[in-house]
C-alpha positions as CSV (number, residue, x, y, z in Angstrom):
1,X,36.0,61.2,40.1
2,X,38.3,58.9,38.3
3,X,36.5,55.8,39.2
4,X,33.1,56.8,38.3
5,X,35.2,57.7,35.2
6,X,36.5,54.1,35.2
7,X,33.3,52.7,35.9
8,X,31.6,54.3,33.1
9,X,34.3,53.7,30.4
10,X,34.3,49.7,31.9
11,X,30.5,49.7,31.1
12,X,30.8,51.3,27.5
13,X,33.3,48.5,26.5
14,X,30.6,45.9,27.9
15,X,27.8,47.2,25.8
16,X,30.4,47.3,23.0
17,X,31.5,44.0,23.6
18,X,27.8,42.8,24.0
19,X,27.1,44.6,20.6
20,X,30.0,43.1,18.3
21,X,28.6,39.8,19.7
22,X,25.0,40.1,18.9
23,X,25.8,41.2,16.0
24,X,28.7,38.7,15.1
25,X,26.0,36.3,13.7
26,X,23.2,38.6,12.5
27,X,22.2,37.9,9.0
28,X,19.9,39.2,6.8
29,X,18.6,36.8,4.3
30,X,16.3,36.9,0.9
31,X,13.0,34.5,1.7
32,X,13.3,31.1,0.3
33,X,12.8,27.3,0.3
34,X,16.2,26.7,1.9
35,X,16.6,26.2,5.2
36,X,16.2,29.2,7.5
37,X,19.2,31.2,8.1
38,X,20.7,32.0,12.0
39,X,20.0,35.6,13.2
40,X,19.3,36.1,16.2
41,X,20.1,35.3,19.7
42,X,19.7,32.7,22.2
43,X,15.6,32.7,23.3
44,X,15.2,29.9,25.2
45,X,15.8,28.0,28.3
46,X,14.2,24.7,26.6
47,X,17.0,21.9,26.6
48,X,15.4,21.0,22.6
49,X,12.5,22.5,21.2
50,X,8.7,21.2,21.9
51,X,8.8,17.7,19.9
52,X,5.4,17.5,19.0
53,X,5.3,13.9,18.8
54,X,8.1,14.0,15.8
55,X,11.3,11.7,15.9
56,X,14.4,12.5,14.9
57,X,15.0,8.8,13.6
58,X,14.2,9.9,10.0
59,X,15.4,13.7,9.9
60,X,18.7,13.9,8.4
61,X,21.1,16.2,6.1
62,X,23.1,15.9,2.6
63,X,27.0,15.9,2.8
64,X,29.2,17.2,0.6
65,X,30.1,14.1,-0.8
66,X,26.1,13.6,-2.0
67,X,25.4,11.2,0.7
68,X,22.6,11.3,2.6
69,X,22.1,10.7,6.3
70,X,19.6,10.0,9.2
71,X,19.8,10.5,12.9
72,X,19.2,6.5,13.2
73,X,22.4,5.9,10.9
74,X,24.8,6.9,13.7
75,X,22.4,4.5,16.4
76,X,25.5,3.0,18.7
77,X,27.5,6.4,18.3
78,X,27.9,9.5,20.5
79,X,26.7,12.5,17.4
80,X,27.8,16.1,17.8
81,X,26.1,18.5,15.7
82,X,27.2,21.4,14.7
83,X,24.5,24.4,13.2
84,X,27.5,26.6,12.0
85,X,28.1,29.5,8.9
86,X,31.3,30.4,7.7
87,X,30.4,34.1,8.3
88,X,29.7,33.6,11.5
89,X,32.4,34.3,14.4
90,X,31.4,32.8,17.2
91,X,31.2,29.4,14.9
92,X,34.6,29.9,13.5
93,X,35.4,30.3,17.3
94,X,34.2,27.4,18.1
95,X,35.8,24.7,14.6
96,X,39.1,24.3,16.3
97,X,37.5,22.8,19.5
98,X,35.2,21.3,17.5
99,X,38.4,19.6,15.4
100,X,40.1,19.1,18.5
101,X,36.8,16.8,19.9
102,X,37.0,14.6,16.9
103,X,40.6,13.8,17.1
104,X,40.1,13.0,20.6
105,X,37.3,10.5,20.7
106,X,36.8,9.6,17.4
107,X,38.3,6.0,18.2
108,X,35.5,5.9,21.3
109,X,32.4,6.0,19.1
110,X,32.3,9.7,18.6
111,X,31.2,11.5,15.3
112,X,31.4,15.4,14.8
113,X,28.9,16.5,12.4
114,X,29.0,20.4,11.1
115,X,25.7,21.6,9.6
116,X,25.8,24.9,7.5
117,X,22.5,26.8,8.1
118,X,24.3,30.2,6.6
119,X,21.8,30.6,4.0
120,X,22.2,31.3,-0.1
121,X,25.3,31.5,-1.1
122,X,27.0,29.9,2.2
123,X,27.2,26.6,1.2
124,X,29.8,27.6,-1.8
125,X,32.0,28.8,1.1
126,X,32.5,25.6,2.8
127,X,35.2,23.9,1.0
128,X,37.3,27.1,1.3
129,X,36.2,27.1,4.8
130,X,37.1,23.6,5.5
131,X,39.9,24.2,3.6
132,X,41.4,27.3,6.2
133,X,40.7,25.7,9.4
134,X,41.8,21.8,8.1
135,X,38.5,20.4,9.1
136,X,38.2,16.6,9.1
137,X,34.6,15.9,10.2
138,X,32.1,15.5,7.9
139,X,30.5,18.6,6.3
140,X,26.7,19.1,5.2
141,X,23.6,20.6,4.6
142,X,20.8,19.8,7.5
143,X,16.9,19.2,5.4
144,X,14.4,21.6,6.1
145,X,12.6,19.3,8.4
146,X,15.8,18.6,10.6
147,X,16.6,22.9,10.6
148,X,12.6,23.5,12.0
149,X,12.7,20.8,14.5
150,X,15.9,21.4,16.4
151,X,16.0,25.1,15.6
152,X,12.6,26.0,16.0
153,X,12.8,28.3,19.2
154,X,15.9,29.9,18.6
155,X,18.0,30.2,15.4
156,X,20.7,31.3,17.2
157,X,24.2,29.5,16.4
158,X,26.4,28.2,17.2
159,X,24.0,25.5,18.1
160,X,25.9,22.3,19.1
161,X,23.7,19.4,19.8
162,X,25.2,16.2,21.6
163,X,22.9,13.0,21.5
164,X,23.9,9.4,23.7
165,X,24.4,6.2,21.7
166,X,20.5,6.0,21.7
167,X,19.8,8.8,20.0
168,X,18.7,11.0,23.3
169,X,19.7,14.5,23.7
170,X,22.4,14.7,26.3
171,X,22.9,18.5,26.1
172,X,22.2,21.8,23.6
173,X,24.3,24.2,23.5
174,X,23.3,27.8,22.1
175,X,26.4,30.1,21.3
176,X,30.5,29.4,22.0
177,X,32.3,31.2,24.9
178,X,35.0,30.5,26.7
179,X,33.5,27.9,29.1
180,X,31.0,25.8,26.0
181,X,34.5,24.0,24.6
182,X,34.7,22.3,27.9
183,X,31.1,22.0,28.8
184,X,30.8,20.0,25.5
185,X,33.3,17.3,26.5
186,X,31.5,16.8,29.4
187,X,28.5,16.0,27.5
188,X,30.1,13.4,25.3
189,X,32.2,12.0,28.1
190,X,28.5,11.3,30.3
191,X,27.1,9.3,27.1
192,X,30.6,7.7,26.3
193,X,30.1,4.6,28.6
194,X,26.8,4.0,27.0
195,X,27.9,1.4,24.7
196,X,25.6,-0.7,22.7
């Protein structure tokens, strides 16, 4: 009697669990012109989204600093990118690894790239986000273009996205448990010996 007792409390606190996830980055958002905003999750199996005959050479984002960037900027380099928001908690899970990755192989041709796709309002968080979690790498806002190529069949996130020194996809990653942190250093370790 007391097991099926056990069993059945075990269960409960899975669907709990399972619930505070799913709903850890749900977001309802006004319709607008800005890029779409993360809310539901993981849908696919696909390792990036149907291309469509679309490069990546010339998508890009804005950083804070008013620069803007293209994928075929960081051509030679090992890119992570980050889809985060600061409301999210399986992003703000995932920052200190992400912190932690930059240190690590910044000197090896590395560059960690976070991308807020949190919708209005987010991007006014960020400095006081970057601020609380001492966040080095560069900070920005992904174009419209770059948010409904890589996100189009799930707009999940985390989404953390690791491309070779060519500019290939390596590996997508679609949420942040305990296992992605070191699933995503293997990724940049297998395009690390690419050099140019």
């Amino acid at each position: 009697m007391s097991s099926a007792r056990n069993n059945r409390a075990c269960v409960l606190a899975f669907v709990l669990l399972l619930v505070a996830f799913l709903a850890a980055c749900s977001h309802e958002a006004e319709p607008s012109n800005e890029a779409p905003v993360a809310s539901s999750p993981p849908q696919t199996a696909f390792p990036l989204p149907p291309t469509k005959g679309t490069s990546l050479s010339n998508l890009g984002w804005s950083l804070s600093d008013g620069t803007h960037r293209i994928f075929s900027d960081y051509k030679g380099k090992v890119l992570v990118l980050d889809f985060y928001a600061t409301w999210c908690g399986p992003c703000r899970n995932s920052i200190p690894h992400l912190i932690e990755l930059q240190k690590k192989y910044q000197t090896r041709g590395v560059a960690v790239v976070g991308l807020n796709v949190g919708g209005p309002g987010d991007l006014d968080k960020v400095p006081d986000f970057a601020r609380e979690f001492g966040i080095q790498y560069p900070l920005g806002e992904p174009d419209v273009e770059l948010v409904t190529f890589l996100l189009s069949d799930s707009d999940a996130i985390p989404q953390t996205f690791v491309f070779d020194r060519q500019g290939q996809l390596v590996e997508r990653f679609l949420g942040f448990g305990p296992m992605t942190g070191g699933r995503i250093d293997l990724a940049v370790e297998s395009a690390l010996p690419q050099a140019p």
